[in-house]
NUNU-956447 format. One record per residue: residue in three letters; x, y, z of N, C-alpha, C, O, CB in turn. Coordinates in steps of 0.02 Angstrom, whole numbers, plus 50000, padded with zeros to 5 digits. Each point is the difference from the previous one (the first is absolute). Last residue first. Glycine has a CB too. Layout:
residues N
ALAXYZXYZXYZXYZXYZ/...
***
This chain:
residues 177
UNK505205002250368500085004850039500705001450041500055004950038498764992849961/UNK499544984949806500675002950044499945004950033499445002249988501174994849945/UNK497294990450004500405004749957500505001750055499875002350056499195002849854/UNK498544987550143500554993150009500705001149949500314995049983498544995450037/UNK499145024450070500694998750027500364996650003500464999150040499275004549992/UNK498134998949847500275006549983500704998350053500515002149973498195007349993/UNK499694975650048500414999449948500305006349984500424999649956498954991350006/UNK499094999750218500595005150025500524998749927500614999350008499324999050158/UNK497604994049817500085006550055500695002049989500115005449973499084990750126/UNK500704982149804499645007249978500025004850034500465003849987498894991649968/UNK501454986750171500155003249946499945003649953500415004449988499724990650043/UNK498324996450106500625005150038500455000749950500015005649975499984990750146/UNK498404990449805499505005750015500695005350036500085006049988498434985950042/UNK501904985549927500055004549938499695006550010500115004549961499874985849968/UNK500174995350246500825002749986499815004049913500305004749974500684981950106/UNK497025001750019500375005750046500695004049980500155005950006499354986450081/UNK499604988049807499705006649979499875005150049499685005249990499834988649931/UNK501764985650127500455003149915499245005850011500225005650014500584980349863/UNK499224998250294500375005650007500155004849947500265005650003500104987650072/UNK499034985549950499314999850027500195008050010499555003450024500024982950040/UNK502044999249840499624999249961499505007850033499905004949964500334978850001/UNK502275015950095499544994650002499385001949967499995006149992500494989950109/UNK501765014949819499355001350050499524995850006499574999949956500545009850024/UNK501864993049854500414996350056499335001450065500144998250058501505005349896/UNK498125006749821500274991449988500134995650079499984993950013500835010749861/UNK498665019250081499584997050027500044991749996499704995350027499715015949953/UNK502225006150009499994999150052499374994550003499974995850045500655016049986/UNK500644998749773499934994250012499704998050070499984993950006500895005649910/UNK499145022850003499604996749964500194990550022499544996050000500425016549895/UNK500995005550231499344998850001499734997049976499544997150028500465008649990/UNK502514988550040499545004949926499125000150034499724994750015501174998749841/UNK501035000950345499834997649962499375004249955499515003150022501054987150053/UNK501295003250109499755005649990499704996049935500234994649979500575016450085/UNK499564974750161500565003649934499555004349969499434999450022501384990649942/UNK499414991050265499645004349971500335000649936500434996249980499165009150121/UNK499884974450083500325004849955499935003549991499425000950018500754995749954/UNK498854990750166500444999450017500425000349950500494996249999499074999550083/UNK498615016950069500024996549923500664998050036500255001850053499075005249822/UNK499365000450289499744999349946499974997949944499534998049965500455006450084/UNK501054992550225500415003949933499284996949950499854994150003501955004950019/UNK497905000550266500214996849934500105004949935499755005649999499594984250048/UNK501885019350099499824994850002499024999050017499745003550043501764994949989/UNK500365019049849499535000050022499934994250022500114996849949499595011149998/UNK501794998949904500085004450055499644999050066500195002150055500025004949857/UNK500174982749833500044994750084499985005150041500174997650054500634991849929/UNK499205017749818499584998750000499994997750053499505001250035500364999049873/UNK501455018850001500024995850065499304996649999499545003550022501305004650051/UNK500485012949811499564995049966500114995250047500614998950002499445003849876/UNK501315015150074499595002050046499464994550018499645001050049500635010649911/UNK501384986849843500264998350079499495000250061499974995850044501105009449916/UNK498455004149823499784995550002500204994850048499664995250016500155009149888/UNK499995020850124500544996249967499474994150010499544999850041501865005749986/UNK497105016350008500604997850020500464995949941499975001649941499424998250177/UNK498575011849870500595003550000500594998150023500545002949998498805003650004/UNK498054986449858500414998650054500725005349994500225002149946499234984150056/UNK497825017149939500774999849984500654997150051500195002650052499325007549884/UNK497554988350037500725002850034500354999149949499854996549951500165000950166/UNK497124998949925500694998449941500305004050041499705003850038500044994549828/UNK498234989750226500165006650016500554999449927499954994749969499855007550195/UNK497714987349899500724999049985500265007949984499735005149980500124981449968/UNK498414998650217500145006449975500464998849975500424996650030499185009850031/UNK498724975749962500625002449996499965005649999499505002349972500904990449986/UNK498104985750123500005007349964500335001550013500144999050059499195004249929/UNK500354969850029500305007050024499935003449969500114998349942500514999750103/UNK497894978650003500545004149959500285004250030499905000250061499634999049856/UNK498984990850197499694995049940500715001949957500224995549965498135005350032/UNK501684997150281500025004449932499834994349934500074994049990500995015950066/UNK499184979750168499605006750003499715004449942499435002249990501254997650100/UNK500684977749950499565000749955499465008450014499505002049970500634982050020/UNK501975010050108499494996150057499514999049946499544996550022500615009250109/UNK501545005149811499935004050054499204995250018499465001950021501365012749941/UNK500034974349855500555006050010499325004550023499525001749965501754997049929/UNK498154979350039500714999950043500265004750023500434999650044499814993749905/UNK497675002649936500084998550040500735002050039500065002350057499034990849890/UNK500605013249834499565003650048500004996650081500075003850048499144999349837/UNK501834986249894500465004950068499515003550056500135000550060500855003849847/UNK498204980249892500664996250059500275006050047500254999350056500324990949847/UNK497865019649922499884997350054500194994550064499794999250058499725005849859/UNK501605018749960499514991449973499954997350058500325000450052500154995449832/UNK499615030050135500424996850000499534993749954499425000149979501375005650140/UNK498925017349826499854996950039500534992350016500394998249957498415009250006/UNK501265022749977500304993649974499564993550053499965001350060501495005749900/UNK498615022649981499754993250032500094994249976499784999149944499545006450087/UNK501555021849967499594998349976500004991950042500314999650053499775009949831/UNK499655018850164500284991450016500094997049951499745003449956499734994550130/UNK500585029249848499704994250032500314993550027500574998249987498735006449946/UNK501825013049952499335004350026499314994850045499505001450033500795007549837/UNK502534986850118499704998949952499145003850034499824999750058501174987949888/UNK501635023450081499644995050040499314998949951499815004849967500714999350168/UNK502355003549831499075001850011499654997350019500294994950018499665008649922/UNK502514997150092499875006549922499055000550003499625004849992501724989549889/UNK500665002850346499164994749966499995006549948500055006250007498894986050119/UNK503574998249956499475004350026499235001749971499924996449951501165007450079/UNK501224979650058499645004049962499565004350031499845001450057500304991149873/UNK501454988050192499915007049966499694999149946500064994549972500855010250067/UNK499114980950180499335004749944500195005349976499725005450007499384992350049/UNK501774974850016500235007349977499195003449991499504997849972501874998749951/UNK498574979650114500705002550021500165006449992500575000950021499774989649956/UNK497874995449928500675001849967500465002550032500545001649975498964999949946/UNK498244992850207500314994349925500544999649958500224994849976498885005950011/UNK500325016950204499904992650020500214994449961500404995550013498755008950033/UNK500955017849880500495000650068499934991149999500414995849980499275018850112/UNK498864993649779500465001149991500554998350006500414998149958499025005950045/UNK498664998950116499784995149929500764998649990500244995050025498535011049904/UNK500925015150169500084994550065500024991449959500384995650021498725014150085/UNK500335012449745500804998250026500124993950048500464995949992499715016650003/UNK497724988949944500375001149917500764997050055500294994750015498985020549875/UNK498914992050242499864994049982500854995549957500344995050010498065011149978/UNK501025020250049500364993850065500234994349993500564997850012498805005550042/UNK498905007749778500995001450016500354998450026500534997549979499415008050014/UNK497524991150032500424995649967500735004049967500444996349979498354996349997/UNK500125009750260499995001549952500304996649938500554997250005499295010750067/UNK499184987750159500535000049956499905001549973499434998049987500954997450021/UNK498124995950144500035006050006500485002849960499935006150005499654992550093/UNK500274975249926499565004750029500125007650005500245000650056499574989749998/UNK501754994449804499815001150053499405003650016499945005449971501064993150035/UNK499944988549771499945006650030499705000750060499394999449995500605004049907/UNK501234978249941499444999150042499935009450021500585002050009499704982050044/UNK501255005449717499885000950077499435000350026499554999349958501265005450039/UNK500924992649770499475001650034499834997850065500324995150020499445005749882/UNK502185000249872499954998050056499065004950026499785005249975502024992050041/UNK498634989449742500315006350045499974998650061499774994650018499935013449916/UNK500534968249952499765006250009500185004150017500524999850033498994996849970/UNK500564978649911500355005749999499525004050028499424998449990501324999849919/UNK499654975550068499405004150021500315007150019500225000550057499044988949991/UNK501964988949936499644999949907499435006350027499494999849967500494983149964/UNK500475006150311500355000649919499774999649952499524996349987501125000450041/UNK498465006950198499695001049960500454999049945499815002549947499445003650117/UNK501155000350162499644995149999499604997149947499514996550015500605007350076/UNK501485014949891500324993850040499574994950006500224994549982500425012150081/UNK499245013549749499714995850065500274994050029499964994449976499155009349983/UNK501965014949873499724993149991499764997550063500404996750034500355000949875/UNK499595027650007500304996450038499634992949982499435000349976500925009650113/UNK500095017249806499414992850009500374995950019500554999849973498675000749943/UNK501175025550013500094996450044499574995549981499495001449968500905005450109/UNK499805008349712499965000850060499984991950061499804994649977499585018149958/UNK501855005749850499554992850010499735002550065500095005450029500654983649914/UNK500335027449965499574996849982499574996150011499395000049994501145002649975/UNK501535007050064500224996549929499054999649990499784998449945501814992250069/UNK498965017150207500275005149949500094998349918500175003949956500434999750153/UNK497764982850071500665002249990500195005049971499505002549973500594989050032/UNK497475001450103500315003749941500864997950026500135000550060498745011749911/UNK498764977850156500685003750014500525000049937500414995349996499455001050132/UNK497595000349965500124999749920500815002350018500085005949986498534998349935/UNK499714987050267500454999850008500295001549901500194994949972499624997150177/UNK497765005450010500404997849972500795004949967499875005849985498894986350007/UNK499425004550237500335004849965500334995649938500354995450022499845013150089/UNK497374985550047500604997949983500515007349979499705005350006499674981849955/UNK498285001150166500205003849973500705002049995500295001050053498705000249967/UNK499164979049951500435001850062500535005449953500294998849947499644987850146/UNK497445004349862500434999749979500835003350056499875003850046499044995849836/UNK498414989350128500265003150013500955001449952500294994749986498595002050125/UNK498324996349826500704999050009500435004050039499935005849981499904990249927/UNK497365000550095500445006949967500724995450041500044998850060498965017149938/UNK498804975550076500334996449923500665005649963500324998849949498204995150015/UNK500475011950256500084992150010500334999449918500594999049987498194996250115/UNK500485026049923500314997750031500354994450027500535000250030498985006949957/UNK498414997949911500725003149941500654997350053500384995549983499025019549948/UNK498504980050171500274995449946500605002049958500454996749975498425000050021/UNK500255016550142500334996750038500254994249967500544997150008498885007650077/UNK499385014149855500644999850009500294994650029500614999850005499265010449996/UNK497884987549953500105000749939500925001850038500374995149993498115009549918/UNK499854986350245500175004749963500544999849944500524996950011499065007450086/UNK499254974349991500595001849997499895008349992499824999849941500694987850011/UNK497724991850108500065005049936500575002650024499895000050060498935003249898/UNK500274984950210499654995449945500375002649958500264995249971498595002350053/UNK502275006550205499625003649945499964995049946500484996949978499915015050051/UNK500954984950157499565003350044499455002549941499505003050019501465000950088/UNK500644978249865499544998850029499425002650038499524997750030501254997649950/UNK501155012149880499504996549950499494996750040499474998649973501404999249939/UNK500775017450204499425002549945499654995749974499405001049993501165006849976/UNK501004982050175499465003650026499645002949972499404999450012501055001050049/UNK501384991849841499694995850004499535000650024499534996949974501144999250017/UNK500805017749963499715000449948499234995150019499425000849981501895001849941/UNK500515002150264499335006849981499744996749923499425001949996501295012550066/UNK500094966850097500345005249947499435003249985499434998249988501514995649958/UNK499334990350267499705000249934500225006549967500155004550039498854988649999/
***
């Protein structure tokens, strides 16, 4: 029998945390990925499992990680490369929930959403450097750089007031360099 299940049979009345606890979402904690070109734009890949479905790149953050770590290893995994280097990091998470056809599917339905750290970079490498298949399984199965301002055209629905909130944040680096 499951510890929740034992409480409700061991107590008429719930303490008050425990209920927070039962109904409080979990969200799975993430790094998102603002990676600047020198023209600007920045990285977004088309989800392999997901066509017509663009995004930055983002990640899972390990138990004890830092989210810098996070950034480059992220990186490494989805694009194949971690040159750059981090211009800033956003002062908070922020939180995206998934819909509800997916909650089930992705990580067993554990998570209601993901909280992000988003980090912005610059990338330093060549666009050669760029290896989406580096990784098996591979994330997208395109990429290309792309105007901030058009980025949100191409962001599944349940995602656009996350990406507008990061964008804002890192608009001061979307200017050549």
């Amino acid at each position: 029998m499951s510890f929740i299940k034992t409480l409700f049979k061991s107590f008429r009345y719930l303490p008050y945390w425990i209920i927070k606890m039962i109904s409080e979402k979990l969200y799975r904690p993430c790094v998102g990925i603002a990676l600047f070109n020198s023209d600007g734009k920045l990285f977004v890949g088309e989800r392999i499992d997901t066509p017509g479905a663009w995004q930055m790149p983002q990640g899972g953050i390990d138990e004890g990680e830092e989210a810098e770590h996070a950034f480059y290893r992220e990186m490494k995994e989805e694009i194949g490369t971690d040159k750059a280097t981090i211009l800033d990091v956003m002062d908070r998470p922020v939180r995206y929930d998934f819909p509800d056809k997916l909650k089930k599917s992705l990580w067993n339905g554990k998570y209601s959403g993901q909280e992000q750290t988003w980090i912005a970079g610059r990338f330093t490498g060549c666009d050669t450097d760029i290896d989406i298949n580096a990784f098996d399984p591979a994330e997208f199965s395109q990429w290309k750089w792309e105007k901030p301002e058009l980025l949100l055209d191409l962001i599944v629905p349940f995602k656009k007031s996350l990406y507008i909130e990061v964008l804002k944040y890192f608009s001061g680096y979307n200017n050549s360099h």
